[in-house]
C-alpha positions in Angstrom: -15.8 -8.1 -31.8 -12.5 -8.4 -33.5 -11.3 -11.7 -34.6 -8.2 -11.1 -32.6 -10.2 -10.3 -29.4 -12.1 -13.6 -29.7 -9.0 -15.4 -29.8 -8.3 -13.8 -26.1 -9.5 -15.6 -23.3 -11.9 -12.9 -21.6 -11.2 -13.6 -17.6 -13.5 -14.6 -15.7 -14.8 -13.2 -11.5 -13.3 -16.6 -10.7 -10.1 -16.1 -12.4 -8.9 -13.0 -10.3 -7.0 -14.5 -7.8 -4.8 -16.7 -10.2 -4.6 -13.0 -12.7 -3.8 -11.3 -9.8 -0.8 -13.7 -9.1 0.4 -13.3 -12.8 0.7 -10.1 -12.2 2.3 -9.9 -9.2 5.0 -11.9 -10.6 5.5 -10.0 -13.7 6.1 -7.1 -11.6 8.1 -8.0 -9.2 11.5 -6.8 -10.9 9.8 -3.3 -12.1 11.7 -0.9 -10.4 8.9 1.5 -9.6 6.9 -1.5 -8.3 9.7 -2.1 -6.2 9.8 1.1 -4.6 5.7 1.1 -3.9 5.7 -2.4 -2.6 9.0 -2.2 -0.4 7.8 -3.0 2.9 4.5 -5.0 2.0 2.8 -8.2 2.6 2.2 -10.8 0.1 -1.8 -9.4 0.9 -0.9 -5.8 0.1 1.3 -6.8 -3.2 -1.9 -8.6 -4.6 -4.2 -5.7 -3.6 -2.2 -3.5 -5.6 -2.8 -6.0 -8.9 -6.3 -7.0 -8.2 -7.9 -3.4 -7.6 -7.6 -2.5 -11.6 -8.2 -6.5 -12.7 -11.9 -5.9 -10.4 -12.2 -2.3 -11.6 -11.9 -3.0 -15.7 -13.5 -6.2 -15.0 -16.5 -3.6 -14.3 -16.0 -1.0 -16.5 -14.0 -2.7 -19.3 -12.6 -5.8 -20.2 -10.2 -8.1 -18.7 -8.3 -10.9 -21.1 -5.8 -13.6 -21.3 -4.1 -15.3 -23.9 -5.8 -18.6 -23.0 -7.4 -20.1 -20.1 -3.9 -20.9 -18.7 -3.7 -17.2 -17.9 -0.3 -16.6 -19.0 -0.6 -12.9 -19.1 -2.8 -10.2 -18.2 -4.1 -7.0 -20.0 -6.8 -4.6 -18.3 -8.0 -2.0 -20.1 -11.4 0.4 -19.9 -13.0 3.0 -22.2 -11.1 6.7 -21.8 -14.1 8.3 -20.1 -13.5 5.8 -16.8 -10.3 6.4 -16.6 -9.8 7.8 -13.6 -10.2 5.7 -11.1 -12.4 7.4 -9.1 -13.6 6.4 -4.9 -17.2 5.8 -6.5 -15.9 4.2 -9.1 -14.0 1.5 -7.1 -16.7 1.0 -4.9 -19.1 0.2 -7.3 -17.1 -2.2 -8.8 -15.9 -4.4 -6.3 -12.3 -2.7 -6.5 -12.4 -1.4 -3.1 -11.2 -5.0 -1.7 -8.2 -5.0 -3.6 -7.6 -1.2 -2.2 -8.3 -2.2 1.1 -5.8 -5.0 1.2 -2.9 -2.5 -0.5 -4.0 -0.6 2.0 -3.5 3.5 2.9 -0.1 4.2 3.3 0.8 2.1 0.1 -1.8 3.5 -1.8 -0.3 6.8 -0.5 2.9 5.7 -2.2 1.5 5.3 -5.3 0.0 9.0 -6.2 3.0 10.6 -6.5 3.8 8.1 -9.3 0.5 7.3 -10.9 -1.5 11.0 -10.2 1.2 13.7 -12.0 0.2 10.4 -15.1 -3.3 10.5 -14.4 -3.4 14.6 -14.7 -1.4 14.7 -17.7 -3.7 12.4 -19.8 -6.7 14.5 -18.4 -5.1 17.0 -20.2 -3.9 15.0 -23.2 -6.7 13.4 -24.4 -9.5 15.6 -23.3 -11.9 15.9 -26.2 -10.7 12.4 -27.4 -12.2 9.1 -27.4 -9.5 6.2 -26.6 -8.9 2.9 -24.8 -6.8 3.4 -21.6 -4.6 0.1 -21.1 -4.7 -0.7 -17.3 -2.3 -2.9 -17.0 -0.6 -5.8 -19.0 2.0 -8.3 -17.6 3.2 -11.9 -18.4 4.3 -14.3 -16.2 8.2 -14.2 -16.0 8.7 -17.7 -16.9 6.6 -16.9 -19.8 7.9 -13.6 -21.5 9.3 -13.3 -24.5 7.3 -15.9 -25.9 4.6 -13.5 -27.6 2.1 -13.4 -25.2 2.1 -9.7 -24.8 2.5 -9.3 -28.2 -0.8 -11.2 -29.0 -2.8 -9.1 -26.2 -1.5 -5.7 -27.4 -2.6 -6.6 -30.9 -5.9 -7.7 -29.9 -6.3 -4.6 -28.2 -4.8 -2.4 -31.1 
């Protein structure tokens, strides 16, 4: 482990649901978030966060700057990227999904599969780190918490 990793805060089963709140927040001005979660429930908004914190929580690693969780970074080995119906179930995932629900979910692949296809392509043959998600709490940003997950993860 890098010393830069073991300065992270590695988040914890029983840290999702606060994670899952930074990240709501962080997103809520992204404009493409915007557009998927138009029209959703508080429920479906963390669904949409928590299904990749459970997912890398099984199949990579989940950290924080510090215990006080003020940001979030998600990542997994390249060869589980794809996040695959197996793959969700099997990690616990699938309770996020079902809270987002279908017809959000159905929102999403036009955005995230034409990504997801091209870095098939991309980095086929290659071994990498595929970065979930990362987010800070608004209050929080520009204050080099990003920053200091990024270059752990770098």
């Amino acid at each position: 482990m890098t010393r830069k990793l073991a300065a992270l805060y590695p988040v914890q089963k029983r840290d999702v649901p606060q994670a899952t709140a930074v990240l709501v927040d962080a997103f809520e001005d992204d404009p493409i978030w915007q557009v998927i979660l138009s029209d959703t429930t508080p429920t479906q908004k963390a669904g949409a966060f928590e299904t990749p914190l459970l997912y890398c929580s099984k199949y990579g690693e989940v950290y924080a700057p510090s215990e006080n969780l003020e940001g979030i970074a998600a990542w997994v080995p390249g060869h589980v990227a794809a996040m695959t119906p197996w793959r969700i179930l099997r990690s616990g995932a699938m309770r996020g999904a079902l809270k987002l629900g279908w017809k959000v979910a159905r929102k999403m692949e036009p955005i995230f599969g034409p990504l997801d296809a091209d870095r098939k392509v991309i980095m086929k043959g290659h071994s990498f780190i595929y970065l979930q998600i990362i987010g800070v709490a608004p209050t929080l940003q520009g204050q080099g918490f990003g920053g200091k997950l990024l270059r752990a993860l770098i």
